[in-house]
C-alpha positions in Angstrom: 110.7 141.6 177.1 109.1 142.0 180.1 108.5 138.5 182.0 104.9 137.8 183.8 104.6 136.4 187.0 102.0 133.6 188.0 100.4 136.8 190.4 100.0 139.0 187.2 99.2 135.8 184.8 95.9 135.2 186.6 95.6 138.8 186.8 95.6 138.8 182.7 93.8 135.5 183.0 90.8 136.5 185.2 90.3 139.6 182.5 89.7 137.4 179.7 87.6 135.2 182.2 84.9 138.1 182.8 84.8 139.3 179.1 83.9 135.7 178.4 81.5 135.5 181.0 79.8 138.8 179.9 79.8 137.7 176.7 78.2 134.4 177.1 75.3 136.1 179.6 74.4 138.8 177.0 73.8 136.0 174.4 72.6 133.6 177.3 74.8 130.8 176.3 75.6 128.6 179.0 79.6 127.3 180.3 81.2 125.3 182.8 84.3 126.2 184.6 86.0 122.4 184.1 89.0 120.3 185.0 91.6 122.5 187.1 89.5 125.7 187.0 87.0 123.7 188.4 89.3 122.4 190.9 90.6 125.6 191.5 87.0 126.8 192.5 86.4 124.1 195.4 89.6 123.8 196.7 90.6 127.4 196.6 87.5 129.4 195.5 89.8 131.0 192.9 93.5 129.7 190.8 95.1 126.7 191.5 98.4 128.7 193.0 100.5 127.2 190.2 98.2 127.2 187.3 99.0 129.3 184.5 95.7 129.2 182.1 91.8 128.4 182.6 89.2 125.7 181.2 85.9 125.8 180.2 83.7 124.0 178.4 80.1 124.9 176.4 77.5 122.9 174.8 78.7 122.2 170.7 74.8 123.2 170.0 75.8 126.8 171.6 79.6 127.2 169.5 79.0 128.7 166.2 77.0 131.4 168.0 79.7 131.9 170.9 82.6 132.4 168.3 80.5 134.9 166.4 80.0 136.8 169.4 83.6 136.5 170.8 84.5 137.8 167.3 82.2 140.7 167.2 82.8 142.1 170.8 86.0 141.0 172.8 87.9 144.1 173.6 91.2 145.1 171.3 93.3 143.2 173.6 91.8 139.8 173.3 91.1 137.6 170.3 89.1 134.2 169.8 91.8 131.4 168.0 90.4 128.7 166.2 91.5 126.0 163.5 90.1 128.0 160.8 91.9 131.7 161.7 95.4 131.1 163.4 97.5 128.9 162.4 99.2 128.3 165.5 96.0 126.6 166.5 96.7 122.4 166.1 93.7 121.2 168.0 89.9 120.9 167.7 88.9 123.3 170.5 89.5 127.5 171.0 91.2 129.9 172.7 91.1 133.6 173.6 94.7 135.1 173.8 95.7 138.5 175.3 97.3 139.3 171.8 100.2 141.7 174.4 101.3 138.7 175.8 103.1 135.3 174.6 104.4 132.2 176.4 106.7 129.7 175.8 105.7 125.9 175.7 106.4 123.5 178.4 106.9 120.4 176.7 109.7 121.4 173.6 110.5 124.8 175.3 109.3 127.2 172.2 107.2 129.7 171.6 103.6 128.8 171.0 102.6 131.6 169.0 99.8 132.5 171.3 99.6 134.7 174.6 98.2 133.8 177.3 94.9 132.0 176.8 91.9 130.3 178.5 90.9 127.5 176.7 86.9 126.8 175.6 86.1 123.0 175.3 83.6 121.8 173.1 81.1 119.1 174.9 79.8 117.1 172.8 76.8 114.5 173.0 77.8 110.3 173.0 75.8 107.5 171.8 72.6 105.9 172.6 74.2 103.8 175.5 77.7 103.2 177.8 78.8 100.9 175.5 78.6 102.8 172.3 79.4 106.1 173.7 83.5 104.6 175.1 84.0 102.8 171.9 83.5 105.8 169.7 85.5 108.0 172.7 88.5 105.2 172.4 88.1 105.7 168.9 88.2 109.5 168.6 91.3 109.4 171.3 93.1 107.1 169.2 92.9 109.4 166.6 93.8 112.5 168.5 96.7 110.8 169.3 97.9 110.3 166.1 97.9 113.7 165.4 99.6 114.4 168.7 102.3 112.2 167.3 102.8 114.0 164.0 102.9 117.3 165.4 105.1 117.6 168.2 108.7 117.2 167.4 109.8 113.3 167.5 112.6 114.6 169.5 111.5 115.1 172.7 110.5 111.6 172.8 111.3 108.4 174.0 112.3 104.9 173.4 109.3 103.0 171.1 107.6 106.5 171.3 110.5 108.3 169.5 110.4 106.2 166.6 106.8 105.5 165.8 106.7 109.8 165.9 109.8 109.9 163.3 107.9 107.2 160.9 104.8 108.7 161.3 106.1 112.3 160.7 107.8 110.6 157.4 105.0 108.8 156.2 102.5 111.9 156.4 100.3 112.9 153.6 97.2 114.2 154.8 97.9 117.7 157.2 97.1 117.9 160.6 94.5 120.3 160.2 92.9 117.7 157.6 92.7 115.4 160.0 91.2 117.5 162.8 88.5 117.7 160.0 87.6 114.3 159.8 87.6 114.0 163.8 84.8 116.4 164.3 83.0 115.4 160.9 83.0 111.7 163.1 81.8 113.2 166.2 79.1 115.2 164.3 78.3 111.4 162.5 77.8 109.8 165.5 76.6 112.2 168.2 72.8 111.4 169.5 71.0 114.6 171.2 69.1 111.9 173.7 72.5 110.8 174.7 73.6 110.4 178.7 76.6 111.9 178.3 78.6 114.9 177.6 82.5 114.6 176.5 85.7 116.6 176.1 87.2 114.9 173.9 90.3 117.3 174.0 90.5 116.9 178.1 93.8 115.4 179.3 92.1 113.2 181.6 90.4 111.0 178.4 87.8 108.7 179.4 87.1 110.5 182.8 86.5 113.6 180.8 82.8 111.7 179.7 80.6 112.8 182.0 76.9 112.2 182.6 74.8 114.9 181.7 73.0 115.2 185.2 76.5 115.3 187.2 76.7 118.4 184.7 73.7 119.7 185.4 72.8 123.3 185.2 75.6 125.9 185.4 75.9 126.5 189.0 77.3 130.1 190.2 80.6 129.6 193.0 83.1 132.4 193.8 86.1 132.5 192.2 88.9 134.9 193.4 86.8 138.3 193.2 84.4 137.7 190.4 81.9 134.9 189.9 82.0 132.0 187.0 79.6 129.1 186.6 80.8 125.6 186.9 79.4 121.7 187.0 76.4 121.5 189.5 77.6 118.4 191.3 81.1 119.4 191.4 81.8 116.7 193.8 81.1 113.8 191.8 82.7 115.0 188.8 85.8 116.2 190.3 86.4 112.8 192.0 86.0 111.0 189.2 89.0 113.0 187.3 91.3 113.8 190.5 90.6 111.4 193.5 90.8 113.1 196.5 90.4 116.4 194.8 91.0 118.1 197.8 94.3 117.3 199.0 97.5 119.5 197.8 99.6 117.3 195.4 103.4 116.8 195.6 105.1 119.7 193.8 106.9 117.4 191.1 102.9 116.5 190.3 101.6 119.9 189.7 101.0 120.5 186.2 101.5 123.7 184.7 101.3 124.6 180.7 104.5 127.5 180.1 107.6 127.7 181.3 107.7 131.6 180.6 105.0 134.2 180.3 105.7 137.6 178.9 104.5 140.5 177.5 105.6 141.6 173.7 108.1 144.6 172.7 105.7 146.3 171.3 103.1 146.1 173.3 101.3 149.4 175.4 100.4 147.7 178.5 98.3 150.4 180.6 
């Protein structure tokens, strides 16, 4: 197999990027560029140099129409990945793959199933007031967690961590995809439309990821590498909030990156 390089990953990655983008102008459904793509924009007006996939997030209100378009009119290539139509999916947000491609996971060193993706966030509305809003996010992360625990092979982990995965992995009788179920059916429950808030509940960055609705604001346009992408209108405020000082180059052993390889398939035509 033929391995990709980071240059010709965000190649691949920036492809999907502006089919998505066209996609979501034709049916005028707004996105955010978020967390490291974000980043990515303001600190280098394109990829973080390490970064190996891309983040956005839309409105839950706009989803069902989003997937039905990316179904209906991504190019060959490229395919939308839910819950509900690839089983390699284990978590409650999407992904469009470059279906030439496929990369091997960081954390157990496998591969995923999936080629290289960018990922599409679901934003969802909180509750009435602060208050309500982190108690049902502390409650929907404990839950994710959970999950986390029962899919990903015991081990890789640690100490306490090793063995609450093996007992939890034994005890199992309800599937993971059951359970990511019941974790959007509580977000549905409990989601108010006049809410302050917007949340990623599948962010890394957990309760930093719940962010006002005016620091969101309306998609603003910013440059990134040789196309342009919409992204949070007060970038500033959100992207302190999840990194710091957002602008300053970490350490190397703190850059995070998702795959350890990239590559494209046997069989694949790649002209």
């Amino acid at each position: 197999m033929k391995e990709i390089d980071i240059k010709e990953c965000h190649h691949i990655l920036l492809t999907i990027a502006v089919a998505f983008d066209e996609i979501c102008n034709r049916h005028q459904i707004p996105y955010y560029m978020i967390g490291g793509t974000m980043l990515g924009a303001i600190r280098h007006k394109g990829f973080i140099p390490w970064d190996d996939d891309m983040d956005f997030g839309v409105e839950r209100r706009y989803i069902p129409t989003l997937l039905h378009a990316l179904e209906e009119e991504l190019p060959s290539h490229l395919k939308v990945r839910t819950l509900e139509n690839c089983e390699h999916i284990i978590c409650n947000f999407f992904k469009i793959e470059d279906v030439r491609t496929e990369v091997i996971d960081k954390l157990d060193d496998r591969p995923t199933g999936i080629g290289i993706n960018i990922d599409l966030f679901p934003l969802d509305n909180g509750r009435n007031n602060f208050f309500q809003t982190m108690m049902l996010t502390h409650y929907i992360y404990f839950l994710l967690t959970l999950k986390d625990y029962l899919f990903f092979d015991h081990k890789i982990r640690r100490g306490f961590k090793k063995w609450i995965a093996f007992f939890l992995r034994k005890t199992n009788f309800i599937s993971i995809r059951k359970r990511l179920r019941y974790i959007d059916r509580v977000i549905f429950r409990y989601a108010q439309d006049k809410s302050r808030y917007l949340i990623n509940y599948n962010g890394r960055w957990r309760t930093k990821e719940m962010v006002l609705k005016r620091v969101m604001g309306n998609p603003k346009v910013y440059p990134f590498e040789n196309i342009m992408l919409t992204g949070i209108e007060h970038a500033h405020d959100y992207l302190s909030v999840l990194y710091g000082n957002y602008m300053q180059i970490p350490q190397e052993s703190k850059r995070i990156y998702h795959f350890t390889q990239k590559q494209f398939k046997n069989d694949c035509n790649y002209d």
